[in-house]
C-alpha positions in Angstrom: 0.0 0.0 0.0 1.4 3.5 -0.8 1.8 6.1 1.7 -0.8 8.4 -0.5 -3.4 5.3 -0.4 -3.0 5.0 3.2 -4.0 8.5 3.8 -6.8 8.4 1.9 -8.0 5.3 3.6 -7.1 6.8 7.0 -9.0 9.8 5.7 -12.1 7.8 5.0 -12.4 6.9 8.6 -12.1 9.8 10.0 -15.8 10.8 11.6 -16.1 15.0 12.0 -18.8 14.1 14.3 -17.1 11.5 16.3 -14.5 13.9 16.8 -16.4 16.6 17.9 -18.3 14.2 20.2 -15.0 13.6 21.6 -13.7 16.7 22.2 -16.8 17.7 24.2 -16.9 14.8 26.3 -13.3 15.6 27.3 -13.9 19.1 28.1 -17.4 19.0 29.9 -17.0 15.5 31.2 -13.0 14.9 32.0 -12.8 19.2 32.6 -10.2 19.4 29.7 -9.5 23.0 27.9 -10.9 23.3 24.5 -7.4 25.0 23.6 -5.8 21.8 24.1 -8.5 19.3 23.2 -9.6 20.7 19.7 -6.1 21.0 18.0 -5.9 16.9 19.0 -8.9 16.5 17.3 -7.8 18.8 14.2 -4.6 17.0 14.0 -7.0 13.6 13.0 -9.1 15.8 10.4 -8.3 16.5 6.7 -7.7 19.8 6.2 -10.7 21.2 4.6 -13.0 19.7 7.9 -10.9 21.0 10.9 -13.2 24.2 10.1 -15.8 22.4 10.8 -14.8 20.3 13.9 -14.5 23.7 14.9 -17.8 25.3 14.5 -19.4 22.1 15.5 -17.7 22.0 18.6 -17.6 25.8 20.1 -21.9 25.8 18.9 -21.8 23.0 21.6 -20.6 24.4 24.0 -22.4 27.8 23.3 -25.5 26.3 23.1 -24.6 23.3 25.9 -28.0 23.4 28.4 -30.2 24.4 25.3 -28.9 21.3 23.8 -29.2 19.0 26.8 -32.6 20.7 27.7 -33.7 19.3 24.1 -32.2 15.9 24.3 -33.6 15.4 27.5 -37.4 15.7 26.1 -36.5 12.8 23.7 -34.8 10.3 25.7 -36.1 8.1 28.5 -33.5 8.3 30.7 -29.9 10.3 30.0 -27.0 7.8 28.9 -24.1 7.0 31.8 -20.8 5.4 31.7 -19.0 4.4 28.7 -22.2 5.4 26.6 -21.6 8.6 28.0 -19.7 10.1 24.5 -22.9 9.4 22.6 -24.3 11.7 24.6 -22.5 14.2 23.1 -22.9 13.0 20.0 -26.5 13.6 20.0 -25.6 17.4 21.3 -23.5 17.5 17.4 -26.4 16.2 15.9 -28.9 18.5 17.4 -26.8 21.8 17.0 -26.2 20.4 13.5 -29.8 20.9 13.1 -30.8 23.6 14.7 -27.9 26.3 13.9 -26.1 24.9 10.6 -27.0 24.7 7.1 -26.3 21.6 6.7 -29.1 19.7 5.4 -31.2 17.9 8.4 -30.8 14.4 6.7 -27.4 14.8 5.9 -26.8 16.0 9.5 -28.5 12.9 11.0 -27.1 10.5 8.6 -23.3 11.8 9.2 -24.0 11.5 13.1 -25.4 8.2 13.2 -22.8 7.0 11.1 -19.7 8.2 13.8 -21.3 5.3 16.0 -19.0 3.3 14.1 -16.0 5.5 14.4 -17.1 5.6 18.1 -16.7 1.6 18.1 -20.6 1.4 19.2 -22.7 0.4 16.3 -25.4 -0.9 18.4 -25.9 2.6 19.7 -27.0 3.3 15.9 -30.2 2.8 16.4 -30.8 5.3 19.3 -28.9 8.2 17.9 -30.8 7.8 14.8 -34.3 7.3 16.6 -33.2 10.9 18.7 -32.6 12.8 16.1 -35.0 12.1 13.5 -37.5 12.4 16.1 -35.6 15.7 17.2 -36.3 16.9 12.8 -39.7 16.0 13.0 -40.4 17.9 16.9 -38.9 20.9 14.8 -40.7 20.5 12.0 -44.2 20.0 13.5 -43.4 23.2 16.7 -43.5 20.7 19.2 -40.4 21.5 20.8 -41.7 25.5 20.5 -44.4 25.0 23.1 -44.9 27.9 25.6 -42.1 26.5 28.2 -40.9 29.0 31.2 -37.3 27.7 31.0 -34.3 28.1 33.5 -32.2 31.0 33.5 -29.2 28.8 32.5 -31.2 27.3 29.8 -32.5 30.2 28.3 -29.7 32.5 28.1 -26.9 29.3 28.0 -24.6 30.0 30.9 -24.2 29.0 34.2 -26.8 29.8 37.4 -23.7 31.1 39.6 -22.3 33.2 36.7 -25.5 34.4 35.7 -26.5 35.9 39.1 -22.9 37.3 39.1 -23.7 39.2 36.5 -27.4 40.8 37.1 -25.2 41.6 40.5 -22.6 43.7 38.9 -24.6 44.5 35.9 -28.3 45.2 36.7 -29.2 47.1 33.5 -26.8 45.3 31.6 -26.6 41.6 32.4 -28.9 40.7 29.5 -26.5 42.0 27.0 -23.7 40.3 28.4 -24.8 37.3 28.1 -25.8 37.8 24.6 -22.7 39.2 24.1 -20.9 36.1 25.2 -23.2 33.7 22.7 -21.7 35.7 19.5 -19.0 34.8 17.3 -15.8 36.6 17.8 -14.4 39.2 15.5 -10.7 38.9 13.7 -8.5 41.9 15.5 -5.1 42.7 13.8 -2.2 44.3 15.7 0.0 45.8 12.9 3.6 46.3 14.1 4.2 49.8 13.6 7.7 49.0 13.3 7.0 48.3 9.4 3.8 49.9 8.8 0.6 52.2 9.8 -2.0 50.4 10.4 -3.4 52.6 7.3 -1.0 51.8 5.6 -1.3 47.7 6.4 -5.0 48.3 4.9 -3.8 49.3 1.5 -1.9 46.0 2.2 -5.0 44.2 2.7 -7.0 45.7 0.3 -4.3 44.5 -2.7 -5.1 40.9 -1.0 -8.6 41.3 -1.5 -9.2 41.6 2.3 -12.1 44.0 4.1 -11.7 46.0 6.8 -14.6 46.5 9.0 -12.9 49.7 11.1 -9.8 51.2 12.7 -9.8 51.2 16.1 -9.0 55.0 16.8 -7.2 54.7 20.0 -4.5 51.6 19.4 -5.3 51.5 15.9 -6.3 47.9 16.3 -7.5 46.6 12.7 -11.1 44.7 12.8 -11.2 42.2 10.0 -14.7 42.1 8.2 -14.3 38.2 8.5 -11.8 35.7 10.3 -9.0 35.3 7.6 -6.1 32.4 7.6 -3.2 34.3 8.6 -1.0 32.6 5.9 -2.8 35.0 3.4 -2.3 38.2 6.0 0.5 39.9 3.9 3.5 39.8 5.9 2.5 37.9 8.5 5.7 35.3 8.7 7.8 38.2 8.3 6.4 40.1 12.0 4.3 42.8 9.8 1.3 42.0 12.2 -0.2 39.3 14.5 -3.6 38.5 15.9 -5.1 40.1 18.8 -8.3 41.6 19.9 -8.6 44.8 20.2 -9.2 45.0 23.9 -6.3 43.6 24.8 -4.2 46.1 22.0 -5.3 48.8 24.7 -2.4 46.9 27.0 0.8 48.9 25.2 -0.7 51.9 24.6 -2.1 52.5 28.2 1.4 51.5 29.8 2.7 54.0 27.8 7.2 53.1 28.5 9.1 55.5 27.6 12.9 56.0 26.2 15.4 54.3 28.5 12.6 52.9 30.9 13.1 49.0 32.8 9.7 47.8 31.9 8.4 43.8 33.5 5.5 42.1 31.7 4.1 39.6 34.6 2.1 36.2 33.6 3.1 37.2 30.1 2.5 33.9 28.3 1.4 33.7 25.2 3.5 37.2 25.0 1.2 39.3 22.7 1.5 42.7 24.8 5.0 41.1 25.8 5.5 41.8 22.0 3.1 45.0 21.5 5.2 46.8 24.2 8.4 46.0 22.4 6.7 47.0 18.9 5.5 50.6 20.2 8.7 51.1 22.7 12.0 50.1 21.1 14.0 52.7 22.7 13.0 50.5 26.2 16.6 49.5 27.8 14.6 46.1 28.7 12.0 43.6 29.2 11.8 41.3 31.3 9.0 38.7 30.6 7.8 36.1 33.2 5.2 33.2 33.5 4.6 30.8 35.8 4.0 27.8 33.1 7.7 27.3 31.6 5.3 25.1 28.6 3.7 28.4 27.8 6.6 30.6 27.6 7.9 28.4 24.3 4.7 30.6 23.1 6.5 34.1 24.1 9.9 32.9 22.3 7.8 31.8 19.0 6.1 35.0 19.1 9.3 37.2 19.6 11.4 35.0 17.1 8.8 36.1 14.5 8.3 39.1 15.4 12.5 39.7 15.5 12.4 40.9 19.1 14.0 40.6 22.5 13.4 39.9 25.9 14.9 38.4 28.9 12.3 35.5 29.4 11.9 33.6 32.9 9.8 31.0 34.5 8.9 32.3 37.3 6.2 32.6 40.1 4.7 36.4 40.0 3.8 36.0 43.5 7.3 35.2 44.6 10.0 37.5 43.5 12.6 36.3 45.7 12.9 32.9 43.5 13.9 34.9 40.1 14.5 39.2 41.2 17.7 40.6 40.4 16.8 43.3 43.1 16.8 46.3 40.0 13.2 47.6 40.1 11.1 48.6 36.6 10.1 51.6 36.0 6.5 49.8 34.2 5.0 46.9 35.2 2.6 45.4 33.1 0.4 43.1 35.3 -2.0 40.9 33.1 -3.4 39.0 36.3 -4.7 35.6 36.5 -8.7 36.0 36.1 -11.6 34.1 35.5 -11.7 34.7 32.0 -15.4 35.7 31.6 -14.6 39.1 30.0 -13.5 36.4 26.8 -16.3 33.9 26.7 -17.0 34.6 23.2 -13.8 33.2 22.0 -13.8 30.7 24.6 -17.1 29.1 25.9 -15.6 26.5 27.6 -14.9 28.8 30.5 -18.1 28.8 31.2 -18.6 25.2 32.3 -15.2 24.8 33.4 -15.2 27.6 35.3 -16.8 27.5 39.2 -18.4 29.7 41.5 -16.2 28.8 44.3 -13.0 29.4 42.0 -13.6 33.1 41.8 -12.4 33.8 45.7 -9.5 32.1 45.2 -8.8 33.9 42.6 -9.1 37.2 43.9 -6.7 35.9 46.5 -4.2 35.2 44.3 -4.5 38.6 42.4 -3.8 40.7 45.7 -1.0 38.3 46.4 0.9 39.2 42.7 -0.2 42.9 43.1 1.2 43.3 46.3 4.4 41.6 45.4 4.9 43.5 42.1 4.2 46.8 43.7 7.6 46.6 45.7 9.1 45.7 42.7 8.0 49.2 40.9 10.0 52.1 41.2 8.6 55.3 43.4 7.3 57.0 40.2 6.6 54.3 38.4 3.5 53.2 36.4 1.7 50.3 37.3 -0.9 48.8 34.6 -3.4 46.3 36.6 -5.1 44.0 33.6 -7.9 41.3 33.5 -10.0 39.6 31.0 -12.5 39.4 33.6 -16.0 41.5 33.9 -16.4 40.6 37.8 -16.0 43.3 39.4 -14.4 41.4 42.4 -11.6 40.5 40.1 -11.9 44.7 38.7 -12.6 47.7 40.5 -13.1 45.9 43.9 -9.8 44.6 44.1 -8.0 48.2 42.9 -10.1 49.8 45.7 -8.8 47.5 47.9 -5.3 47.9 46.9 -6.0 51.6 47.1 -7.3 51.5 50.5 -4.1 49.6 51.3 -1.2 51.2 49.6 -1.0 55.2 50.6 1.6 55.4 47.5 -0.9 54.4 45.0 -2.6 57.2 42.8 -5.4 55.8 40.3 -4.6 57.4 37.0 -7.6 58.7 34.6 -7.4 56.4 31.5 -8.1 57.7 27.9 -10.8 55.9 26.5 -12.8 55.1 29.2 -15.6 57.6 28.6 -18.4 55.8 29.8 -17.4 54.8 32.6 -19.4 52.6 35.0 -21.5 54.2 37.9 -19.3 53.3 40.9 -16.4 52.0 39.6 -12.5 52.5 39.2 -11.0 51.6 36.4 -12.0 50.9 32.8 -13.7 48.1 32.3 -14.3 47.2 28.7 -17.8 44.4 28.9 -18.1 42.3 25.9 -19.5 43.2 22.7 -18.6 46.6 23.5 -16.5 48.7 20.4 -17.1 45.0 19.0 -14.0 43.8 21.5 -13.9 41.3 24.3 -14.5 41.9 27.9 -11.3 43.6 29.4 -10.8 45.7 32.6 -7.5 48.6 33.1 -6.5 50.4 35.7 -3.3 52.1 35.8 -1.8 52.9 39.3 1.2 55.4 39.9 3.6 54.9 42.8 3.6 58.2 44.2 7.0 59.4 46.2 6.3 59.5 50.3 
């Protein structure tokens, strides 16, 4: 057998839909990150499908309790054990159905048929029953009846976050969770080191790629549609990288100047590591540190690219004495551990593998890193306090906290936060909002006692 005939064979027994099945089930079930899952289940796929192992498998686990809640109303009793994966095989079929074009038989008859790719033929039978009865229900309205659902069923997110959110956002919380159910936008960061970002558009525009707007304050670049980066001009050669635009508000808000000792903490995968270096090349150094020494390869990749340098260290935030060479920064970027629910959108696994009881911790660990960078900034220096959270306790509670506790720490105003919430310190960006993700700022001088 040739090596091209064994691909193809290998091909033909790849499932999409077992796939996705899988990569759910080890996400919800085994509390795996979709980051790491999905790209194992890619790596099986022919090219041309890992887009849509993709969709399938983030409209899961958007949609997750809307799906069960449907499931549920056609089964007897819910499937346990090693049948447990087909459960989650009747969630692809069902947000097949409901939210893709694909054709409903063609749906059902590709979902039934990763039973055997699944090594469970007799469960053939049962998925095909669900579903087809799930086609007709739509059909017919039957699943449309007048039914006062759950919170977490109708708007798709957890109980506990949900009443986080009404909490912090009572005018707002609706929103926000719609917010979080929408499909992300493509951000560009173009390093300015080569081009404008007006001038990267004429770039783009030659390549027959759209622009939906400039961001006027970082000059962020919002793709009309996701686009491969291979066909981003430039892109292997460090012209520009992917980020969103919320978290392009990093370098610009730091704001280093000539000659200044600038630290980027929990800086894995190194995007503002690299943003900061792109605006400020005149800094006399960064230093860039992570706790995870597996996501700093990330930070190396990304500064190889992007032909830049920095002194890069695994190291615990919280613990300066383990890596500090006693000089203190004149900047500290601090990109804090956080729940992550300011970036749902992109990620909607953090919903379900996110807890209630996880938040505490969190903010625990967040005073411990902000009090231990603070004595490593210089009197006069800039401190630049970042989450990808919306909870406030993670937000403006903790900085007024730290405030309270620290008589040489001056708020700043920040440029860009003109709406700012009722209440609150800080800039918090909410989802949706200037079509960027959920991001919070607040930048914190060291004043001289």
């Amino acid at each position: 057998m040739t090596t091209q005939t064994a691909q193809i064979d290998k091909q033909k027994q790849v499932n999409i839909r077992a796939l996705a099945a899988k990569c759910c089930y080890s996400v919800i079930d085994q509390g795996r990150s979709l980051s790491d899952e999905l790209p194992k289940q890619q790596d099986k796929a022919d090219i041309k499908d890992k887009g849509l192992l993709q969709e399938i498998c983030y409209g899961v686990l958007r949609y997750l309790p809307e799906l069960e809640h449907d499931v549920r109303a056609l089964m007897q009793k819910p499937l346990t054990g090693k049948q447990r994966v087909f459960h989650f095989l009747l969630l692809v079929g069902v947000y097949q159905i409901k939210y893709m074009r694909i054709p409903d038989h063609a749906a059902v008859s590709e979902t039934v048929a990763a039973t055997g790719a699944l090594k469970n033929r007799q469960m053939k039978a049962l998925i095909n029953g669900v579903l087809r009865n799930f086609v007709r229900a739509s059909e017919s309205k039957a699943l449309n009846k007048q039914e006062i659902l759950p919170a977490s069923i109708e708007y798709n997110h957890p109980s506990w976050f949900i009443k986080k959110v009404q909490q912090g956002y009572p005018n707002q919380w609706q929103q926000i969770l719609a917010a979080n159910q929408q499909k992300p936008p493509m951000w560009l960061r173009v390093n300015q080191q080569h081009h404008t970002s007006t001038e990267y558009q004429s770039l783009l525009a030659t390549a027959e790629i759209d622009v939906n707007t400039i961001e006027p304050l970082s000059h962020a670049i919002e793709l009309t549609r996701p686009t491969d980066v291979t066909k981003l001009p430039g892109f292997e050669q460090g012209w520009i990288s992917v980020q969103d635009g919320a978290a392009q508000q990093a370098a610009r808000l730091l704001d280093c100047q000539s000659g200044d000792v600038v630290l980027d903490c929990c800086a894995a995968p190194g995007g503002k590591t690299c943003h900061v270096l792109e605006q400020n090349p005149d800094i006399a150094s960064m230093t860039a540190i992570d706790i995870e020494a597996a996501r700093l390869v990330r930070v190396e990749e990304n500064l190889a690219r992007l032909r830049l340098k920095a002194k890069v260290i695994a190291a615990d935030a919280a613990n300066s004495k383990t890596w500090w060479d006693g000089q203190q920064f004149d900047r500290i970027l601090l990109d804090a551990p956080c729940s992550g629910t300011g970036v749902i959108r992109r990620h909607p696994d953090i919903k379900w593998l996110r807890k209630a009881t996880d938040i505490d911790a969190l903010v625990a660990l967040q005073q411990q890193i902000l009090n231990e960078t603070w004595s490593l900034l210089k009197p006069g220096g800039t401190l630049l306090y970042v989450t990808c959270s919306i909870l406030p306790q993670e937000n403006s509670e903790q900085i007024n906290h730290f405030i309270q506790n620290n008589t040489d720490a001056e708020l700043l105003n920040i440029d860009g936060n003109d709406k700012p919430e009722k209440n609150t310190l800080g800039w918090q960006l909410l989802p949706g909002e200037k079509n960027m993700d959920g991001f919070y700022y607040a930048k914190l001088l060291k004043t001289i006692l």
